[in-house]
N, C-alpha and C positions, 0 to 999 in steps of 0.2 A: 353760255351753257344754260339750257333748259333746268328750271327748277322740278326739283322731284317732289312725286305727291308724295305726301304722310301716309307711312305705312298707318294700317290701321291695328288697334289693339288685339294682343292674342289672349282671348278669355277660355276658359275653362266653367265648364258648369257640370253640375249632377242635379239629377231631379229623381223624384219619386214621387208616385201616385199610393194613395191606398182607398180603401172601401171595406167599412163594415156590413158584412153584407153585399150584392151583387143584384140587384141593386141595391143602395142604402147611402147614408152618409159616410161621404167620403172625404178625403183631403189630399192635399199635396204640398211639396216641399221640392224647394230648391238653393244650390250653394253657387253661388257666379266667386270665381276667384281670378283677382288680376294681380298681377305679382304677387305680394304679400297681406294683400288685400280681398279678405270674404263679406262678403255680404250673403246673410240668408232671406229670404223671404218663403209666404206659405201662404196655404189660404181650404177654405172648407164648401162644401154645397151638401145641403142636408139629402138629396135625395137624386142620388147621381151611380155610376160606372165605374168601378177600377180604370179601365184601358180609357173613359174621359179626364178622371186625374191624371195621368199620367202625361194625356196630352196637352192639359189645362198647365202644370210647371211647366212641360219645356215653353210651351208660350208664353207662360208670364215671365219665363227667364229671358226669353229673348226680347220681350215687350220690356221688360228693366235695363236694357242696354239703350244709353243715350247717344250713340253713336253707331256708323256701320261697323260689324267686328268681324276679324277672325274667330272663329268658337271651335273648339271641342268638347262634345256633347259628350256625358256620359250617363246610359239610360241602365235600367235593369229591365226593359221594355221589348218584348222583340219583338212584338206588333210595331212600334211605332221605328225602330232601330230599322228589322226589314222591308214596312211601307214605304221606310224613304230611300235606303240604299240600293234595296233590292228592286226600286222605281215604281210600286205598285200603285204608291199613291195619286200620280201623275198617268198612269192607267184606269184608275179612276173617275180620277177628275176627269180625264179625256174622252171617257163612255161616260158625260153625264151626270157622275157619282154610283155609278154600280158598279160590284164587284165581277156579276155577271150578267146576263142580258135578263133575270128574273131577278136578281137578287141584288139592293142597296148596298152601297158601301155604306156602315156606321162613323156616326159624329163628323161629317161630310162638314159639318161647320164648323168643327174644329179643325180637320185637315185643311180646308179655304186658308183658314187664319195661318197656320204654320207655312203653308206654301208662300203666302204674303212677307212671312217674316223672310222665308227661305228668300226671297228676290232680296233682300235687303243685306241680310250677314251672311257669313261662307263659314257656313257649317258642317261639321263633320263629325258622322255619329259614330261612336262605341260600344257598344253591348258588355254592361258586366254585369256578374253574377249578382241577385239580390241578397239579402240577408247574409253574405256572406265578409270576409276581411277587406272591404272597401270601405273606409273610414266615411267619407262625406259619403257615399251611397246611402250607407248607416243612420247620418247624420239625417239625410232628405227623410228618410222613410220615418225617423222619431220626429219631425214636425208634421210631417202629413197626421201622424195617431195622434200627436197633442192636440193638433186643431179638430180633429173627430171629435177626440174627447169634450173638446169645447166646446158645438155643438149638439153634443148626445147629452151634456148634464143640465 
């Protein structure tokens, strides 16, 4: 009998992006949950995007997985929810990095990066409501502000 491969882990994550100001310092947050186990991490850049944090957590959430996973992503994003489901991002990249034959796609270096993770884990995004009855969404979005806070004082 053929040995079977190791299923690979089913994780769950939430991120969130924010930005004081548009541009301004921003932050992000994210919650990776594997059974009963959360792990959060965060992080800030003084002079950045909303829609760049947003994309800077789910990368770093996936850049924290030490292994290839299973993921369900859960964004309050729909730039980045329907660039990937809706394949736009991969239209993209495939013209170049523009949106249209004048016009750049934006943070073309952070979508590279998430495409990269994409070949790696089998990802599956979610769109939920922001600010709204999603606990960890909640949770992502109060450490992306603590970390603003941290570098605006």
């Amino acid at each position: 009998m053929a040995e079977s491969k190791t299923a690979r882990k089913a994780i769950e994550i939430y991120t969130d992006g924010a930005c004081s100001g548009n541009p301004g310092p921003g932050g992000w947050g994210a919650v990776l949950c594997y059974r009963d186990v959360k792990k959060e991490i965060s992080g800030a850049e003084p002079g950045t995007t909303n829609n760049r944090m947003e994309l800077t957590a789910v990368i770093s959430a996936l850049e924290a997985l030490k292994e290839p996973c299973d993921v369900t992503l859960y964004s309050d994003s729909r730039y980045i929810v329907d660039a990937v489901t809706k394949r736009w991002v991969y239209k993209w990249r495939d013209a170049g990095w523009m949106r249209t034959k004048t016009q750049p796609a934006l943070n073309a270096d952070l979508w590279q990066r998430l495409l990269e993770l994409l070949e790696v884990h089998n990802v599956s995004f979610t769109w939920v409501k922001g600010h709204a009855e999603n606990e960890l969404n909640n949770r992502c979005d109060e450490l992306a502000v603590r970390r603003i806070k941290e570098i605006e004082a």
